[in-house]
C-alpha positions as CSV (number, residue, x, y, z in Angstrom):
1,X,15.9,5.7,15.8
2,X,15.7,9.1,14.5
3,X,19.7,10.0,14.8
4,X,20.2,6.1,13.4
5,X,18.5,6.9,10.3
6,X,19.6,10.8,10.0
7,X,22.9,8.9,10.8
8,X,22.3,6.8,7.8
9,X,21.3,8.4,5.3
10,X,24.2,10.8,5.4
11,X,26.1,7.2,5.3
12,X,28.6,7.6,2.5
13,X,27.5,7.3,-1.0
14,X,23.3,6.8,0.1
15,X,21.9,10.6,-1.3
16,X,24.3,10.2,-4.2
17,X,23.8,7.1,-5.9
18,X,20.0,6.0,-4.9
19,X,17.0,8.3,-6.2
20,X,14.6,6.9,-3.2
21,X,16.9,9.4,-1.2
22,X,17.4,12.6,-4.1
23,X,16.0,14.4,-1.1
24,X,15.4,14.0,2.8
25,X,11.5,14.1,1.9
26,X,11.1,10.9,0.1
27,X,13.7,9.4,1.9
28,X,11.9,10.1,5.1
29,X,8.8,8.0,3.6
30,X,11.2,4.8,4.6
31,X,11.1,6.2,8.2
32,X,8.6,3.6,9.2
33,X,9.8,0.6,7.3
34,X,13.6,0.6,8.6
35,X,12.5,1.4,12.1
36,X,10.7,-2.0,11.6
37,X,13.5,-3.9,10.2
38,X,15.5,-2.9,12.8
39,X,13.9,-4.8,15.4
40,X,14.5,-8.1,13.6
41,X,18.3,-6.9,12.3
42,X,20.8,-9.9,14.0
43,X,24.2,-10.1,12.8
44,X,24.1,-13.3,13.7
45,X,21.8,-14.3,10.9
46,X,20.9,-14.7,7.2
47,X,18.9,-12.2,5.7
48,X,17.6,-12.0,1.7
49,X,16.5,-8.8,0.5
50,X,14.0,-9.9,-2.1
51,X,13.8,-7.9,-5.3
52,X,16.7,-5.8,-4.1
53,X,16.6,-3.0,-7.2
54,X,19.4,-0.9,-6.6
55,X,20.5,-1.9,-2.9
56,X,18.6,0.9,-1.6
57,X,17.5,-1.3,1.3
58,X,20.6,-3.9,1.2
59,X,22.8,-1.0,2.0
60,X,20.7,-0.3,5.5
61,X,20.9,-4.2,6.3
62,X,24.7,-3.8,5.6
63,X,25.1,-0.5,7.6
64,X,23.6,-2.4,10.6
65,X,26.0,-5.4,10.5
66,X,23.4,-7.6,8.7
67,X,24.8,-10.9,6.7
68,X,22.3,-10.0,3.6
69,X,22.1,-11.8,0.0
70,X,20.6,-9.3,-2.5
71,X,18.2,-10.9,-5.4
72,X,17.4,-9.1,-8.2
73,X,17.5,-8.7,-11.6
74,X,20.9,-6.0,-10.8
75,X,20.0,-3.7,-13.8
76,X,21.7,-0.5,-12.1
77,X,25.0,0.0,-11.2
78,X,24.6,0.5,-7.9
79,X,24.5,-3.2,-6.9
80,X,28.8,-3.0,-7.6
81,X,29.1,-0.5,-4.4
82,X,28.3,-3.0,-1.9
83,X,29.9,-6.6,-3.2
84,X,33.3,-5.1,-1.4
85,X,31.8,-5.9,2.1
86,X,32.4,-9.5,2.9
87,X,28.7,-9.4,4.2
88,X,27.0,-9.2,1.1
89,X,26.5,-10.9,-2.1
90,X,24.4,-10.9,-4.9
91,X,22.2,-13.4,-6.7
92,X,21.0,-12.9,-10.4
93,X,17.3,-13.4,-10.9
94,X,16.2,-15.4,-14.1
95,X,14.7,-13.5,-16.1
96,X,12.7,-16.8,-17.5
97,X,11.7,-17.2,-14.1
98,X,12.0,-14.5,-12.2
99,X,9.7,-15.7,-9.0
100,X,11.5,-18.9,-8.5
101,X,13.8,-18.2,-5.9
102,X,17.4,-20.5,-6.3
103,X,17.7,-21.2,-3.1
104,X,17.5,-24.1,-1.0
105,X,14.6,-24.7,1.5
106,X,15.0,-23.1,4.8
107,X,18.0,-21.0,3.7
108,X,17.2,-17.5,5.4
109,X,16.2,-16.6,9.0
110,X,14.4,-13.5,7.6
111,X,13.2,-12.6,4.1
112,X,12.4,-8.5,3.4
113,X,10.1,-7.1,1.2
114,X,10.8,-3.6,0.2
115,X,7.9,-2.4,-2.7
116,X,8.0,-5.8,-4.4
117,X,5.0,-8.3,-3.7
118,X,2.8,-6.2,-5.2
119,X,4.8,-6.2,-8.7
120,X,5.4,-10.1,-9.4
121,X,2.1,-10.2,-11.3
122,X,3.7,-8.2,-13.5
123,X,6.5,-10.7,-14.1
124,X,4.1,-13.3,-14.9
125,X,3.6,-14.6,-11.2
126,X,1.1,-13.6,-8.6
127,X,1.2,-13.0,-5.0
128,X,0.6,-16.4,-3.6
129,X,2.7,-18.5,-5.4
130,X,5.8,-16.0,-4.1
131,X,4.8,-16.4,-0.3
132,X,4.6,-20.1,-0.4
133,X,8.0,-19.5,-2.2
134,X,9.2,-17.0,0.7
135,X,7.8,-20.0,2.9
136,X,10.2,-22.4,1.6
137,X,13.1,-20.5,1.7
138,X,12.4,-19.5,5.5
139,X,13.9,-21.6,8.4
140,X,11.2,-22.7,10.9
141,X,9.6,-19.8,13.0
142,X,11.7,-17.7,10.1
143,X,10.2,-13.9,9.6
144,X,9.1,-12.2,6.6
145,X,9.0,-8.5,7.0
146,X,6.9,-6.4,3.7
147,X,7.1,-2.9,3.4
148,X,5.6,-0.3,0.8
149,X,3.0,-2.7,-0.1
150,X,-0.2,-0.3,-1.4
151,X,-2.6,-0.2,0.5
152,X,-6.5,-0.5,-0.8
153,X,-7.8,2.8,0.6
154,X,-4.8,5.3,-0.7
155,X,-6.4,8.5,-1.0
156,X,-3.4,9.9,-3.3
157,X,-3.6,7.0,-5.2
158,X,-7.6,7.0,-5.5
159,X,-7.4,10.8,-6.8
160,X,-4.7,10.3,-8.9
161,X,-7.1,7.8,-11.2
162,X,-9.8,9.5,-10.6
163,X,-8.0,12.5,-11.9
164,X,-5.9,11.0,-15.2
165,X,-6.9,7.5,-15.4
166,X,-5.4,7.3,-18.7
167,X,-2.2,8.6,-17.5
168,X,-0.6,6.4,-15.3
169,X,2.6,7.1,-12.8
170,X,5.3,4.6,-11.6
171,X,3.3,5.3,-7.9
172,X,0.1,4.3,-9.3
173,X,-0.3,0.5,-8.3
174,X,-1.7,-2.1,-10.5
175,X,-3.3,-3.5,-7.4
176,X,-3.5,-2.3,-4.1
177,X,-4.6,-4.9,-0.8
178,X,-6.6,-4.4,2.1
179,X,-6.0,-5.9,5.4
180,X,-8.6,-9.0,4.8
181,X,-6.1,-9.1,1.5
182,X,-2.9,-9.8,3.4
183,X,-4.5,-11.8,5.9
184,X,-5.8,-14.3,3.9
185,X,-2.4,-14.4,1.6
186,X,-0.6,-15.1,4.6
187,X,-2.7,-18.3,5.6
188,X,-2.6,-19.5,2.8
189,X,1.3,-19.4,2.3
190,X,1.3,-20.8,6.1
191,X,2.1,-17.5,7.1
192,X,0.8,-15.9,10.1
193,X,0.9,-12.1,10.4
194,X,1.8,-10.8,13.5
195,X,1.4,-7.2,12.6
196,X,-0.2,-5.2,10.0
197,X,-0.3,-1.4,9.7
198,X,-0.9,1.7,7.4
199,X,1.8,4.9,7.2
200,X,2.5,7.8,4.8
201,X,-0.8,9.6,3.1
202,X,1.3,12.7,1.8
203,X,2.3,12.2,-1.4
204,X,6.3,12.8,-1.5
205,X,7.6,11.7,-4.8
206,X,5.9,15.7,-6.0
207,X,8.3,17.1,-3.5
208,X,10.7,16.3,-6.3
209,X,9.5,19.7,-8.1
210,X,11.1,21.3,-5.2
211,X,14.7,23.0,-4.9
212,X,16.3,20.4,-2.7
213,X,17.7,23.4,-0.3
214,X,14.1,23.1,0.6
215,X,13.4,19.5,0.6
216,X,16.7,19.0,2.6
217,X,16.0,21.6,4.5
218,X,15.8,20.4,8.7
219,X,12.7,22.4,9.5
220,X,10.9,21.8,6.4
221,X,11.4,18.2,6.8
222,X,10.5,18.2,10.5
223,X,7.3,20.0,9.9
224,X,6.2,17.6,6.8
225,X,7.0,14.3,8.6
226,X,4.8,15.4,11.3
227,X,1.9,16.6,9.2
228,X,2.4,13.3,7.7
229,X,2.5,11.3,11.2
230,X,-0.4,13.4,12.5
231,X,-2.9,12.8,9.7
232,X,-1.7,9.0,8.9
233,X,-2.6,8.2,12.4
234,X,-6.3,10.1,12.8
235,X,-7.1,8.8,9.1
236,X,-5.4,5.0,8.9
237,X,-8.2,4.1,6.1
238,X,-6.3,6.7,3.7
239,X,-2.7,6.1,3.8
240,X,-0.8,5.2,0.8
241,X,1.6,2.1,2.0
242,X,0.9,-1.0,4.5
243,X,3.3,-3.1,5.9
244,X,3.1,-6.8,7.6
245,X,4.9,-8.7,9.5
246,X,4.8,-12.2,9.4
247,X,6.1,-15.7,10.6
248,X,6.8,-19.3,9.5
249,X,3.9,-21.6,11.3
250,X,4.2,-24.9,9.8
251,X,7.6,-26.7,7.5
């Protein structure tokens, strides 16, 4: 998976037009979540890429032959890139109701969430109220696959309050869930999880003060991700993102 993802990100227009990959740094931080995602990929398949921001996510789906329909509220220009492929299409979100979901129950074999569960409180939803939609929209035994959702015990995100809690980041969560968190969100959505995980305690998006000849820079890279890898898997407890994976039980 390595060379897929090196392959990837040197895909075309990905470094240029997305920020999540200004350098191989912070792009490296979505090592873990696409290496995921590609062991449910089927071409064969309908895929929604929830909350799809840019396409930063929708544009790995399409690389790897994925039939994908992008919702989101498409406020960057990005989104234009990737209507040309006869895979893709977008869907407008409402911005009076931006966790309904227009679609039609059992719709999508797989729904993805990349860094958006954790924000639809913000929006005036919360997070149950989306899984049962998610739920809905899945066809029976249909997978829901959520990334880069923070995780309770984030050390970078524990000192960073602790530090300037009146000066708040766009990294700093609102809320951040535990395990026991996700778990029980899942039942009750009639979701059951079928994996759960921690990854990434290094904090990447400061790499940004960086020249990029160093941040893109093979050996520097190499020797950060496995820092990274090294302490993420002797201190779980402390990493900044979790991830679950989970299926449709019941219709």
């Amino acid at each position: 998976m390595n060379n897929q993802f090196e392959e990837f990100l040197q895909h075309g227009y990905i470094l240029n037009n997305f920020y999540h990959f200004s350098n191989k740094i912070k792009a490296w931080q979505y090592y873990l979540p696409f290496t995921k995602a590609a062991n449910y990929i089927d071409p064969n398949t309908r895929a929604l890429d929830w909350g799809c921001g840019n396409g930063h996510f929708s544009s790995f789906l399409l690389h790897n032959k994925q039939m994908t329909t992008a919702f989101g509220f498409g406020e960057t220009s990005a989104i234009p890139l990737l209507t040309d492929n006869k895979l893709f299409n977008f869907v407008a979100a409402n911005t009076h109701e931006p966790t309904k979901l227009p679609f039609a129950d059992q719709t999508f074999d797989i729904v993805f969430s990349m860094g958006v569960l954790e924000h639809v409180h913000e929006s005036g939803g919360d997070q149950l109220s989306s899984l049962k939609e998610i739920h809905r929209i899945l066809k029976p035994h249909g997978y829901f696959l959520c990334f880069h959702f923070p995780y309770s015990g984030s050390l970078v995100e524990i000192i960073h309050n602790a530090i300037m809690p009146f000066k708040r980041k766009a990294y700093v969560h609102t809320r951040r869930f535990s395990q026991e968190d996700v778990l029980r969100l899942a039942s009750n959505s009639c979701l059951e999880v079928k994996e759960w995980g921690t990854y990434n305690i290094l904090p990447r998006n400061f790499t940004e003060i960086l020249p990029v000849s160093v941040t893109n820079n093979h050996f520097f890279v190499s020797v950060f991700n496995a820092v990274d890898t090294l302490i993420s898997q002797l201190f779980p407890f402390w990493c900044t993102q979790s991830y679950f994976i989970a299926q449709k039980i019941s219709s």
